[in-house]
NUVO-945274 format. One record per residue (C-alpha): x, y, z; residue number from 1. Coordinates in Angstrom, 1 decimal. Layout:
# NUVO-945274
        u        v        w   num
        X        Y        Z   NUM
...
END
This chain:
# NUVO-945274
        u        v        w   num
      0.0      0.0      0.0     1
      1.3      3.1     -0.1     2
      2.6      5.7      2.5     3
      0.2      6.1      4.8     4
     -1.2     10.1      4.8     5
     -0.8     12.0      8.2     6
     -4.4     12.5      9.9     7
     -6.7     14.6      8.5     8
     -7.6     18.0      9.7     9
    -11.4     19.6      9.3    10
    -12.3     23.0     11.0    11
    -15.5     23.5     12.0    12
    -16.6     27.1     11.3    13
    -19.4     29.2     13.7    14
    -21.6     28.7     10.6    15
    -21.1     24.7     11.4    16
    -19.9     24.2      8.1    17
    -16.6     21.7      7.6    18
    -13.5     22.8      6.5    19
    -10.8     20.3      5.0    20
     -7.5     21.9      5.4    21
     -5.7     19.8      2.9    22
     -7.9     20.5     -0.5    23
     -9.2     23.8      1.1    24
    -12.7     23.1      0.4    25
    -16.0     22.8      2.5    26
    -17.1     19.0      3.5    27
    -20.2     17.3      4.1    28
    -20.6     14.4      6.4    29
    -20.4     12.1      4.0    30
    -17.4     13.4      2.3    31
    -15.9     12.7      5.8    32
    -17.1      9.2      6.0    33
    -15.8      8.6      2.1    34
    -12.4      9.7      3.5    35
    -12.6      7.6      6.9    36
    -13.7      4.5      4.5    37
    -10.6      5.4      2.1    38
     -8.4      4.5      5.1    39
     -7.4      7.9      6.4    40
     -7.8      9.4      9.7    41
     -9.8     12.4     10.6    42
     -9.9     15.0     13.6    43
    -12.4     17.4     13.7    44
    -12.1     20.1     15.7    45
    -13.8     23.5     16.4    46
    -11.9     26.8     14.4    47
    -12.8     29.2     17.8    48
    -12.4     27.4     20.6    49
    -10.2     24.3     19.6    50
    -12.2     21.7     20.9    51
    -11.8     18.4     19.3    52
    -15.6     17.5     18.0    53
    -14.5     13.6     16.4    54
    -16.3     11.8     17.9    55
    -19.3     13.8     18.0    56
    -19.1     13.8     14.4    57
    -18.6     10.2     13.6    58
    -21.3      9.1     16.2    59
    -23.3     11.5     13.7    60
    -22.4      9.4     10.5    61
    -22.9      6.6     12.2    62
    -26.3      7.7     13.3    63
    -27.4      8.7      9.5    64
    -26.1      5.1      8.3    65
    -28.3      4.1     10.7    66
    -32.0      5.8     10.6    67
    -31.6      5.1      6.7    68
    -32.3      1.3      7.0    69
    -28.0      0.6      7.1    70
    -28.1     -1.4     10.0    71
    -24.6     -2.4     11.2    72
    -25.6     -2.5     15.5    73
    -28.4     -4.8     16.5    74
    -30.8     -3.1     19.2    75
    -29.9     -5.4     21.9    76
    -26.3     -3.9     21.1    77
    -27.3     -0.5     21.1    78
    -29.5     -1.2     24.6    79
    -26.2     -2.3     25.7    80
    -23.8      0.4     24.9    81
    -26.6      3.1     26.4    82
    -26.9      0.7     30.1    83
    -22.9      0.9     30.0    84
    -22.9      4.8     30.4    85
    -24.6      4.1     33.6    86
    -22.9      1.0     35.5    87
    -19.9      0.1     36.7    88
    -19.4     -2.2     33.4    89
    -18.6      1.5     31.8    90
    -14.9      0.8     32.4    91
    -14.2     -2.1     30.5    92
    -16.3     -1.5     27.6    93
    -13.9      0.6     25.6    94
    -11.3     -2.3     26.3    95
    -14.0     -4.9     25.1    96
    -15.2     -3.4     22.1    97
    -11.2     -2.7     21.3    98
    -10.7     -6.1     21.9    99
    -13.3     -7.3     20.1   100
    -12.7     -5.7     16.7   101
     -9.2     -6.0     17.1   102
    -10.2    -10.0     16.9   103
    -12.4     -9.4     13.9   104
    -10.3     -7.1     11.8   105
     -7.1    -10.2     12.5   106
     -9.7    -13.4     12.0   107
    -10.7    -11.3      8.6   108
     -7.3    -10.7      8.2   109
     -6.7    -14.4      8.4   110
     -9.3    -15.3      6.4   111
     -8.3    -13.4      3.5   112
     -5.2    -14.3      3.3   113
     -5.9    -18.3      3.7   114
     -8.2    -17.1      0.3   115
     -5.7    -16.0     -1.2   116
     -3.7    -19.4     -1.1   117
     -6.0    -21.8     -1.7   118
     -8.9    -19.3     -4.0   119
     -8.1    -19.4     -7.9   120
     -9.6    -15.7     -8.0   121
     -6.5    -14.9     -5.2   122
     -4.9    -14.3     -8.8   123
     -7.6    -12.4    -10.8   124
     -6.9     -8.6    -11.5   125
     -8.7     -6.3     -9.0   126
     -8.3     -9.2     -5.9   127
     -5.9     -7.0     -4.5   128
     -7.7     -3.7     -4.3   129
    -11.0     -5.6     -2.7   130
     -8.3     -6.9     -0.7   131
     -6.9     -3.5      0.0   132
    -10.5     -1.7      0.4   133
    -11.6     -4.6      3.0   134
     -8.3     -4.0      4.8   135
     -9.1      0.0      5.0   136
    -12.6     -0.6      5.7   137
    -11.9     -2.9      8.7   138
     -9.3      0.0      9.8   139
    -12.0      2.7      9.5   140
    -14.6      0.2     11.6   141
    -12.2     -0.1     14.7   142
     -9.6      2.5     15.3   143
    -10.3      6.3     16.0   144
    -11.8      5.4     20.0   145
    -10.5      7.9     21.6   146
     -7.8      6.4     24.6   147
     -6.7      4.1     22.6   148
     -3.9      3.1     19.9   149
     -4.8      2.2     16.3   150
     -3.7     -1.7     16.8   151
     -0.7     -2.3     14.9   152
     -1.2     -4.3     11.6   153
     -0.8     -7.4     10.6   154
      2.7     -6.8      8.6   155
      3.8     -4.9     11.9   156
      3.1     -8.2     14.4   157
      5.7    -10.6     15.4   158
      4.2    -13.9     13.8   159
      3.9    -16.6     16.4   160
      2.6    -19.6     15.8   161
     -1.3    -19.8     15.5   162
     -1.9    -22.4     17.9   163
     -0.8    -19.9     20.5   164
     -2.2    -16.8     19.2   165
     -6.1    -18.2     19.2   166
     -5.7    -19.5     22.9   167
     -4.2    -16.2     24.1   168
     -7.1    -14.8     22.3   169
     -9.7    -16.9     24.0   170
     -7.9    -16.5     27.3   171
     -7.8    -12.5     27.1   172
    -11.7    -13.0     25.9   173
    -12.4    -15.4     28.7   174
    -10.9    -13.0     31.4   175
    -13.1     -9.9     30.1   176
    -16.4    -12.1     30.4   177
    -15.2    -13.2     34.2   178
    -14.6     -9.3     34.8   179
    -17.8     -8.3     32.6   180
    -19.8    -11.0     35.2   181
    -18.1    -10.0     38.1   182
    -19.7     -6.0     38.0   183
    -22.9     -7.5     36.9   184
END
């Protein structure tokens, strides 16, 4: 792939209208989600007063996917993510949903690569780029929560053997239920 570009900035202006810094032009949300799907980062943040409004503003595009019938987050999930703002559970759900899509983005990962060895399209043109674009979209999906590190990828990883990494996985998953049960 190549370089990766440095994050995106996007003033907000009194009017509320978006301002991308790099092509000087005004935004719209979904220009913002296009670029977050594209596989860069994005901060937005307020021009008078500095205040960082991300995650505001992507809880906003995820709310428009949402009322229009794009349903990624079952209601039972949603239920749950509102009773977490007020119970104890609050402090290890961050760490769990990091967790969680960090296990989904490397089990995709996994997948796709095991495709590519044994799938006769693995060597079709354009494999690569839906390759690529699932790679970016799975990036855009999980990192940006704020406290935490974008998880390094998979060419960035120390390869152990896979035997070990699925049980430290279904260890580290086994301890967050005890902890989840334990506050319940």
């Amino acid at each position: 792939m190549a370089e990766e570009k440095s994050t995106l900035l996007i003033k907000r202006y009194a009017s509320r209208r978006l301002y991308n810094t790099e092509t000087s032009d005004y935004v719209t949300l979904e220009d913002i989600a296009s670029f977050i799907r594209a596989g860069r980062e994005v901060q937005i943040v307020d021009l008078k007063s500095g205040d960082d409004l991300t995650r505001q503003y992507l809880l906003q595009i995820i709310a428009d996917h949402e009322s229009r019938g794009e349903s990624v987050l079952p209601v039972g999930v949603l239920n749950d993510l509102v009773r977490s703002y007020t119970t104890q559970t609050a402090s290890v759900v961050p760490q769990f949903l990091q967790m969680s899509f960090d296990m989904l983005r490397d089990g995709q990962s996994k997948v796709v690569d095991s495709m590519s060895t044994i799938n006769p399209m693995a060597k079709m043109p354009g494999f690569e780029a839906m390759q690529a674009q699932q790679e970016a979209f799975m990036k855009a999906m999980t990192s940006g929560m704020t406290g935490f590190a974008a998880p390094p990828s998979a060419k960035d990883e120390v390869s152990a053997p896979k035997g070990e990494d699925l049980s430290d996985i279904k260890k580290q998953l086994a301890e967050l239920q005890d902890k989840l049960s334990k506050l319940s």
